[in-house]
VMD Tcl script that builds the backbone (N, CA, C; Angstrom):
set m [mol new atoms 285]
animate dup $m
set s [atomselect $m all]
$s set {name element resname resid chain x y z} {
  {N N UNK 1 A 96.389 118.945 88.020}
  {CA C UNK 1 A 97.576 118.149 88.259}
  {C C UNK 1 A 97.401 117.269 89.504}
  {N N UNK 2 A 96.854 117.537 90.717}
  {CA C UNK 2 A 96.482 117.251 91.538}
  {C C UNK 2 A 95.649 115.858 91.674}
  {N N UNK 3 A 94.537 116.085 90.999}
  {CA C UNK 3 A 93.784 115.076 90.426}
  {C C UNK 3 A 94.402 114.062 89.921}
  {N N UNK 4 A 95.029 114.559 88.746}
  {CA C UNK 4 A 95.613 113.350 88.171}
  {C C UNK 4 A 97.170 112.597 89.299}
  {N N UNK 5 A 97.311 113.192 89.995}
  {CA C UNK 5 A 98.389 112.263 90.955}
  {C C UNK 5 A 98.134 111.348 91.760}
  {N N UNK 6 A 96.374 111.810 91.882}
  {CA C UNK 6 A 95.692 111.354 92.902}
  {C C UNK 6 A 95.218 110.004 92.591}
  {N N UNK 7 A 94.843 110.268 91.322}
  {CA C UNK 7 A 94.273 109.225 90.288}
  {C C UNK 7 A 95.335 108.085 90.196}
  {N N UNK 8 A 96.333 108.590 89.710}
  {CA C UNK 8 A 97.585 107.567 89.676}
  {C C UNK 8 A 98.016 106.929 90.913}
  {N N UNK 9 A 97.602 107.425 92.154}
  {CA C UNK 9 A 98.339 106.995 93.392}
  {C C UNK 9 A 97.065 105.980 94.292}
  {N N UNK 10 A 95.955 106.157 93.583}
  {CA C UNK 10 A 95.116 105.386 93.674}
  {C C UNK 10 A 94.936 103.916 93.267}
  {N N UNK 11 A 95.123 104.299 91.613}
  {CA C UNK 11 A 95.478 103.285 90.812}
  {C C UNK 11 A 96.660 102.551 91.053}
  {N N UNK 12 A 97.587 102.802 91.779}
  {CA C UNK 12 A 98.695 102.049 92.275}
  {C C UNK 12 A 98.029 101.349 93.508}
  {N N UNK 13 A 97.881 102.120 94.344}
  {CA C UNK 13 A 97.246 100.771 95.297}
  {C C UNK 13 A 96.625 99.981 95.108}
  {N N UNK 14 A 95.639 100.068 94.343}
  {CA C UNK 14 A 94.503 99.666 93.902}
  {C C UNK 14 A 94.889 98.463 93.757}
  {N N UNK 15 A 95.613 98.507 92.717}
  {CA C UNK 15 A 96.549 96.829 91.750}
  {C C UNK 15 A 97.248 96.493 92.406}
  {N N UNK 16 A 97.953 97.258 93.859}
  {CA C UNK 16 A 99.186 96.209 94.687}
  {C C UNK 16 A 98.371 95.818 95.550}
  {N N UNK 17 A 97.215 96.523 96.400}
  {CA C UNK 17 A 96.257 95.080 97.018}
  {C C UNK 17 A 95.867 93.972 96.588}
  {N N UNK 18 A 95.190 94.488 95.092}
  {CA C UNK 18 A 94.699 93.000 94.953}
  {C C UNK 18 A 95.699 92.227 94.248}
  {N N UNK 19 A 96.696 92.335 93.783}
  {CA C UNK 19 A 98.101 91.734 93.493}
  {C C UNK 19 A 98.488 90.988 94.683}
  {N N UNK 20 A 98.493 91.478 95.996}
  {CA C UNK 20 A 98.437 90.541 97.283}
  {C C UNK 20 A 97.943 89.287 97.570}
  {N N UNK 21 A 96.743 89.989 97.093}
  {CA C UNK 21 A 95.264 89.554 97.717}
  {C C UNK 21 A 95.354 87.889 96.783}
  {N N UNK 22 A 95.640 87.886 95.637}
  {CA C UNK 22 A 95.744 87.328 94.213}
  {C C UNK 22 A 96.560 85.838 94.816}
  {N N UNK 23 A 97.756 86.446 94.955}
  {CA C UNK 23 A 98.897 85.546 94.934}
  {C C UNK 23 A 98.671 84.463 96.082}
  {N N UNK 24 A 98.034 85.467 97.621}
  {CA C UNK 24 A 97.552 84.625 98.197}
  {C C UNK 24 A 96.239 83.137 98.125}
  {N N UNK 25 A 95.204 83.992 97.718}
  {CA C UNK 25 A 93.996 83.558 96.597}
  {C C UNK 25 A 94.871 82.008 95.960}
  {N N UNK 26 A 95.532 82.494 95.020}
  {CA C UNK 26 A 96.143 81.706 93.965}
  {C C UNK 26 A 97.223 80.406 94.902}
  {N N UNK 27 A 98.005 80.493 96.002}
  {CA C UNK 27 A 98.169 79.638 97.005}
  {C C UNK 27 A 97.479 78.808 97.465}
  {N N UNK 28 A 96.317 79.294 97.712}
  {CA C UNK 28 A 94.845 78.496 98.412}
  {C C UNK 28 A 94.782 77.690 97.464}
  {N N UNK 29 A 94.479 77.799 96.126}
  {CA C UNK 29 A 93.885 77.251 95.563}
  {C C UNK 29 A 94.776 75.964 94.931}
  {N N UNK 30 A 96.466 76.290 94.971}
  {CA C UNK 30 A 97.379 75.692 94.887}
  {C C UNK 30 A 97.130 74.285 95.820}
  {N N UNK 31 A 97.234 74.843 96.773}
  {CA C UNK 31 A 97.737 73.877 97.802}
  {C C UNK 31 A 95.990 72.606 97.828}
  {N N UNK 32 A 95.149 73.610 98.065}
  {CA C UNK 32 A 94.021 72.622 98.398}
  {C C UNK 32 A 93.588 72.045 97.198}
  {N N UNK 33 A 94.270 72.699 96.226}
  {CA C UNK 33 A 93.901 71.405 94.439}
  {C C UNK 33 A 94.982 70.466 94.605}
  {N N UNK 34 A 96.409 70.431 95.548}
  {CA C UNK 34 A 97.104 68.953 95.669}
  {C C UNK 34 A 97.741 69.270 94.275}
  {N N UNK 35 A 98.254 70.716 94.010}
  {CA C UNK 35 A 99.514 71.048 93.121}
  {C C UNK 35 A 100.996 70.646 93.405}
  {N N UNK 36 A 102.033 70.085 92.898}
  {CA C UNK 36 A 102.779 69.499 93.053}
  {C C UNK 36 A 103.976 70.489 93.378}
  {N N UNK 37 A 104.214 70.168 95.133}
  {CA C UNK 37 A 105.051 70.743 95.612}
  {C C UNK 37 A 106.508 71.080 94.563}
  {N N UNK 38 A 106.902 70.255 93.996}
  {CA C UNK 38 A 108.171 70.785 93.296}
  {C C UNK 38 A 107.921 70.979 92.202}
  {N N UNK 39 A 106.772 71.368 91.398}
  {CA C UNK 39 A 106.922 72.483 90.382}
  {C C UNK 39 A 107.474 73.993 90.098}
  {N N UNK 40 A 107.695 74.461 89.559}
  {CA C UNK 40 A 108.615 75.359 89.832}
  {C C UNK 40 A 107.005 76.954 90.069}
  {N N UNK 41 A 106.239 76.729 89.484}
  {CA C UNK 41 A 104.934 78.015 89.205}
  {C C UNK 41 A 104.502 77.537 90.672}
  {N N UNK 42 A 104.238 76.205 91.637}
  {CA C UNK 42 A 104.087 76.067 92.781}
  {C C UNK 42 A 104.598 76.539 94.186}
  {N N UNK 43 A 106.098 76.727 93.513}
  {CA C UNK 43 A 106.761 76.808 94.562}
  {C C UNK 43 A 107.289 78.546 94.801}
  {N N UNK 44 A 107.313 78.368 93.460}
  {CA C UNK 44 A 107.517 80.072 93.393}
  {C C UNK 44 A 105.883 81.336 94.039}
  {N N UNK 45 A 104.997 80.756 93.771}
  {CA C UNK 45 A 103.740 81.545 94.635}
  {C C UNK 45 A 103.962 80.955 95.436}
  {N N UNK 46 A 104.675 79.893 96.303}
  {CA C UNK 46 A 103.787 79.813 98.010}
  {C C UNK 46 A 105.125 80.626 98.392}
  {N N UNK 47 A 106.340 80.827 97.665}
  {CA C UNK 47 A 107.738 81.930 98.009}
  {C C UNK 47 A 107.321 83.732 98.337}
  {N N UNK 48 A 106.568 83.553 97.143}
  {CA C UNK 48 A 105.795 84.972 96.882}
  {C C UNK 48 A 104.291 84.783 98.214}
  {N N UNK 49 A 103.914 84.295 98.445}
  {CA C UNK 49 A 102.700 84.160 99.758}
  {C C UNK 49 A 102.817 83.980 101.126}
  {N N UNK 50 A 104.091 83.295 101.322}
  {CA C UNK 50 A 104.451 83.426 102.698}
  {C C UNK 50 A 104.938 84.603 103.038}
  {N N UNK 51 A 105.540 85.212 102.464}
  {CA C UNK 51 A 106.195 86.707 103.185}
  {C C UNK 51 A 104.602 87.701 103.349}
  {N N UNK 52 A 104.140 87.625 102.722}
  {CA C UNK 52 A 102.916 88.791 102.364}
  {C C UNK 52 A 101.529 88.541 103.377}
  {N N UNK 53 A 101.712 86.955 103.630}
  {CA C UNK 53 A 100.869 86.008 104.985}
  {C C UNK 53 A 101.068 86.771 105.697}
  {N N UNK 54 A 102.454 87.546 106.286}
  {CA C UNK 54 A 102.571 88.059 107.366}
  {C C UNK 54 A 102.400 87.236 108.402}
  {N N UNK 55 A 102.047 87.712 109.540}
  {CA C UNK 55 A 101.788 86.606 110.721}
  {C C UNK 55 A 100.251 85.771 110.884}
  {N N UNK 56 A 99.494 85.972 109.696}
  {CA C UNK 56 A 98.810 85.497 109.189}
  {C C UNK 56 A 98.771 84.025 109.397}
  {N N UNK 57 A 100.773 83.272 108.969}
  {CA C UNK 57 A 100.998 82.168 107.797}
  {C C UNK 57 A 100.788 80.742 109.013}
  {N N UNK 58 A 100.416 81.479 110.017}
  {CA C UNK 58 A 100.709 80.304 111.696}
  {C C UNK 58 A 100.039 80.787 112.769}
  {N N UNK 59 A 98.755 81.771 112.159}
  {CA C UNK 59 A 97.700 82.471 113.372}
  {C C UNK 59 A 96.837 80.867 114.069}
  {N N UNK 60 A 96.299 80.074 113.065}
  {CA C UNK 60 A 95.737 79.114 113.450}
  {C C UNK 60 A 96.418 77.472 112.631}
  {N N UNK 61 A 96.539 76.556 113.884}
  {CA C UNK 61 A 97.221 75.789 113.293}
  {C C UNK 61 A 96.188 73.815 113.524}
  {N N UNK 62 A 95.059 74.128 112.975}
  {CA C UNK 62 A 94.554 73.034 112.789}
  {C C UNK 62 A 95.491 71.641 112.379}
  {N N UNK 63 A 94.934 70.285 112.712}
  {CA C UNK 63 A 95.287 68.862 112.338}
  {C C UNK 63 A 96.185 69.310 110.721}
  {N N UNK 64 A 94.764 69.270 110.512}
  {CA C UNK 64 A 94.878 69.130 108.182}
  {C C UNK 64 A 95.554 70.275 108.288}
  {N N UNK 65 A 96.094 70.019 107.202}
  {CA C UNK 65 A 97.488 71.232 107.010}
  {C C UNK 65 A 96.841 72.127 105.318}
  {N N UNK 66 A 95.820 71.236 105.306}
  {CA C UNK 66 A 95.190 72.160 103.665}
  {C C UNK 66 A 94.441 73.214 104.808}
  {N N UNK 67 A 93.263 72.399 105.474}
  {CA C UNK 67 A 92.791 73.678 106.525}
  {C C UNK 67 A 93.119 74.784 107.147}
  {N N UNK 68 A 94.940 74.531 107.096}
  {CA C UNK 68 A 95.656 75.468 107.907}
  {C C UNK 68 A 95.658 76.514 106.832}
  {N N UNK 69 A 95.895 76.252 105.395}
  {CA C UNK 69 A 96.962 77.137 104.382}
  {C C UNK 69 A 95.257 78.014 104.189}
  {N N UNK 70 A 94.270 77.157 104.133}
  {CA C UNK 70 A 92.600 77.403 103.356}
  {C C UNK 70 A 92.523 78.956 104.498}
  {N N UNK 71 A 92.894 78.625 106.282}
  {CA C UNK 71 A 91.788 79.615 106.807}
  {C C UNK 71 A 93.407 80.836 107.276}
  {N N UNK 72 A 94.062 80.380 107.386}
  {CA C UNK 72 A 95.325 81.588 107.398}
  {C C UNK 72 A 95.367 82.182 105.955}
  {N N UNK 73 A 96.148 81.402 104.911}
  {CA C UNK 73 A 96.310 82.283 104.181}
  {C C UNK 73 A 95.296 82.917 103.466}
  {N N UNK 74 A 93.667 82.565 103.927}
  {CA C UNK 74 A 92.428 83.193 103.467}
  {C C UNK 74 A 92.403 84.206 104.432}
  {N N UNK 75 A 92.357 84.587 106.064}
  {CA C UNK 75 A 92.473 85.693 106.324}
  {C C UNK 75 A 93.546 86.760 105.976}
  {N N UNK 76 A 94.471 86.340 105.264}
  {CA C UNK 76 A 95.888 87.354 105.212}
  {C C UNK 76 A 95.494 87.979 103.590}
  {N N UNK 77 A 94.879 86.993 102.994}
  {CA C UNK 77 A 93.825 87.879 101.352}
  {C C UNK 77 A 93.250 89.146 102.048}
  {N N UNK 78 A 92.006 88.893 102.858}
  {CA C UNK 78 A 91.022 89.464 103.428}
  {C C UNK 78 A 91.332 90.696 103.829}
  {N N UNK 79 A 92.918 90.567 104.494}
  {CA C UNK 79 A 93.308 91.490 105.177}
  {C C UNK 79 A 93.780 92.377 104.066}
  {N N UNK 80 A 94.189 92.011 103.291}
  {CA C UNK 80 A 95.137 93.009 101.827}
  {C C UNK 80 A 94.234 93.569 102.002}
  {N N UNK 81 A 92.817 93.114 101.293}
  {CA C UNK 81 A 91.644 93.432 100.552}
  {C C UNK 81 A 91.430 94.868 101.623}
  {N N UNK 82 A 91.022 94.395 102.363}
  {CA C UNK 82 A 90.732 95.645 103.918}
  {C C UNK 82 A 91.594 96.859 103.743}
  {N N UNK 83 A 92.570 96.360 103.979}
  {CA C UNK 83 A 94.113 97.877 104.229}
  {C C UNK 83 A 93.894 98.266 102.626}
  {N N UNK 84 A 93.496 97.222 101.050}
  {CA C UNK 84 A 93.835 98.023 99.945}
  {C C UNK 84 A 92.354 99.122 100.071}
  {N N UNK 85 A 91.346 98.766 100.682}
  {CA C UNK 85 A 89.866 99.105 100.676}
  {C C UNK 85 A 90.656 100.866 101.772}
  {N N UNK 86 A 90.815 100.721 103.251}
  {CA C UNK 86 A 90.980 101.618 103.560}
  {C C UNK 86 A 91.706 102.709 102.538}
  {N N UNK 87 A 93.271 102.199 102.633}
  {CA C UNK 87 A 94.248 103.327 102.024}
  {C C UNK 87 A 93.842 103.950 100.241}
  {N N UNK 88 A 92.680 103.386 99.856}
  {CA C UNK 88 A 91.882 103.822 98.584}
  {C C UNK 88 A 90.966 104.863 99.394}
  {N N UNK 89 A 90.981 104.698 100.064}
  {CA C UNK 89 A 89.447 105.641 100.934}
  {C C UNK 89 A 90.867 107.203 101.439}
  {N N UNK 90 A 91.575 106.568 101.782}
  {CA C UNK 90 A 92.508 107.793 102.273}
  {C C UNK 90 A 93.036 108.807 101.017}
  {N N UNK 91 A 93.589 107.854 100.323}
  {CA C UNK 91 A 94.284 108.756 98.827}
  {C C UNK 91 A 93.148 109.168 98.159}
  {N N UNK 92 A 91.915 108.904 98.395}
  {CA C UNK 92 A 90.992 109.392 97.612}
  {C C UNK 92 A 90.446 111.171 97.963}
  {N N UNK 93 A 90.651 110.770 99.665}
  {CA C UNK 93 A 89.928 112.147 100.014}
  {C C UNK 93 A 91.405 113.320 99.831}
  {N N UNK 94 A 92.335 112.567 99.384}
  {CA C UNK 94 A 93.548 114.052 99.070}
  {C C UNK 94 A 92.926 114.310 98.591}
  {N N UNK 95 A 92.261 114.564 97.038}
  {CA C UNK 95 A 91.592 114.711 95.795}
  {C C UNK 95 A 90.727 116.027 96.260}
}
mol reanalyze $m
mol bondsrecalc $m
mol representation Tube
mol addrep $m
């Protein structure tokens, strides 16, 4: 029983890091392809990416404003990726 909770509580993080990791990812790629601010699939991920940026969204604030979204909201991916990488390493050793 154990196992299998473990398994499941794994598998939950697992998919909400990179579900993070994603949306941010998927922003980047928004913004620096020159996707059209008032689409509604545009506007709704950079809604869903700024909260999750964390303080990420204004760590570095270069000229170009694609540069800004490219190297912030690329470290605030990085960072999911990291904390989903640790807290998989933690729920693993319950097991």
């Amino acid at each position: 029983m154990r196992t299998r909770v473990v398994g499941i509580a794994a598998a939950v993080v697992s998919w909400v890091g990179l579900a993070l990791a994603v949306v941010l990812v998927v922003h980047v790629v928004l913004t620096v392809g020159g996707a059209n601010p008032g689409n509604p699939i545009t506007s709704t991920v950079k809604g869903l990416a700024e909260p999750i940026a964390l303080a990420f969204k204004d760590l570095f604030t270069p000229a170009d404003a694609k540069l800004k979204v490219i190297v912030n909201f690329g470290l605030a991916a990085l960072f999911w990726l990291a904390v989903r990488a640790i807290v998989l390493k933690l729920v693993r050793r319950l097991n």
